[in-house]
N, C-alpha and C positions, 0 to 999 in steps of 0.2 A: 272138226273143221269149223262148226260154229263157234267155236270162243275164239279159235285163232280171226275170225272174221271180226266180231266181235271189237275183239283188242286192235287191229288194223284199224278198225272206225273212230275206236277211242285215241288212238294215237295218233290218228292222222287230227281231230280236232284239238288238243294237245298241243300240237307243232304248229297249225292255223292260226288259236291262240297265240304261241310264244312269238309265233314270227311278229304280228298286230303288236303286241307289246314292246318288241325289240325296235320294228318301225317308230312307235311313237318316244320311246327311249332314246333310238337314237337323231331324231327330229331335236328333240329338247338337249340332247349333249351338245349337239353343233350350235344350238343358239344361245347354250353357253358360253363356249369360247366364241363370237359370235359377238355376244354382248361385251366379253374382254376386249378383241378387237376393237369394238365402237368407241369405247370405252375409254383406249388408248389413242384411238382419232381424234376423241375430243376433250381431252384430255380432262373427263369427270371420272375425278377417284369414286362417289360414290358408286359410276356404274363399273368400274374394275372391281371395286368391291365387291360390289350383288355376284360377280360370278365368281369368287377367290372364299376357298376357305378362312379359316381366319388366322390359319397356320399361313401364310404366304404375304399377309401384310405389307410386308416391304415392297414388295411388287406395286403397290399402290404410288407412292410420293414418287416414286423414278418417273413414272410418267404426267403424274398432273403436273409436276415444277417445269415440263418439256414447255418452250414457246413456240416451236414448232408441231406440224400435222404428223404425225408417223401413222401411218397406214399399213397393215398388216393384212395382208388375205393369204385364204388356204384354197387349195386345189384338192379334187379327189380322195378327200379322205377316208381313210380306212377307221371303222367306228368297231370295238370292241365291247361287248355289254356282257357281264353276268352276275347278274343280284343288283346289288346297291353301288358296283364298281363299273369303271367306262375306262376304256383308251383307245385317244385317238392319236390316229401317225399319219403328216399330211404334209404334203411342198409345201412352202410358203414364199410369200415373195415381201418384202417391205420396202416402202416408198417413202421420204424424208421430203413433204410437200409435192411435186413433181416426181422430183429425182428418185430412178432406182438406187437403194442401200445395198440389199443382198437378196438372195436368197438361201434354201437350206430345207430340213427337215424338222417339223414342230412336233413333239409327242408329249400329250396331254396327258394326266392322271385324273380322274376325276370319282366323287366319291357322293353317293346320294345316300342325302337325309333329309329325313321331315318330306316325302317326296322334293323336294329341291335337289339338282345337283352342283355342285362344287367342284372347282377345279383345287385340288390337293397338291399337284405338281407341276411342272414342266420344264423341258427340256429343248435342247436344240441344235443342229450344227448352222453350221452358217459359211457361206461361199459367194466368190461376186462374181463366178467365171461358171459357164455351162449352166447358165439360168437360164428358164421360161417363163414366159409371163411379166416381163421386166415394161412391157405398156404399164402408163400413170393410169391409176386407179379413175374411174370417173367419179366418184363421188367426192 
């Protein structure tokens, strides 16, 4: 009965740990994309870059050459962590200066090295009808 006790103590610290680690993991995934979002507000490729693998480049010049604001925010997202891999699946709404654009569902790939993480992929649908969140962004 003592090792089963034991092992309950050691695993419950175990799990205390993972969770702490998974918290601050996934703190830093969202101000990844995060920093992509900003990024795309204001239209500095270097900071779409700091958060983009370097497999995903193109992603870059699409939005600096933009003359307009495009603003992207996420709602509620769902943060998947395990190892060096992250995915995130989250509403999103986009704003073209003022004007509501769409919204839709953004799923993130994201892939950690060097501790840094990287967004690897992403994905999206996209709809203008049965959206939430369609208020002009305040920032």
């Amino acid at each position: 009965m003592r090792l089963l006790s034991d092992d309950l103590g050691i695993t419950t610290c175990l799990v205390a740990s993972l969770a702490h680690a998974q918290s601050s993991d996934r703190a830093t995934v969202l101000a990844t994309v995060q920093r992509l979002f900003d990024g795309m507000r204001t239209r500095d490729s270097a900071l779409i870059a700091s958060a983009l693998d370097s497999s995903v480049t193109a992603f870059v010049a699409r939005f600096a050459r933009r003359a307009d604001t495009v603003t992207e925010r996420i709602f509620e997202p769902d943060v998947r962590i395990d190892g060096p891999i992250a995915q995130v699946w989250a509403y999103f709404t986009v704003h073209v200066g003022q004007a509501f654009l769409q919204c839709g569902t953004d799923a993130f790939t994201l892939a950690k090295a060097d501790d840094t993480w990287k967004i690897t992929h992403t994905t999206f649908s996209r709809r203008t009808r049965g959206c939430t969140h369609t208020e002009p962004p305040t920032k």
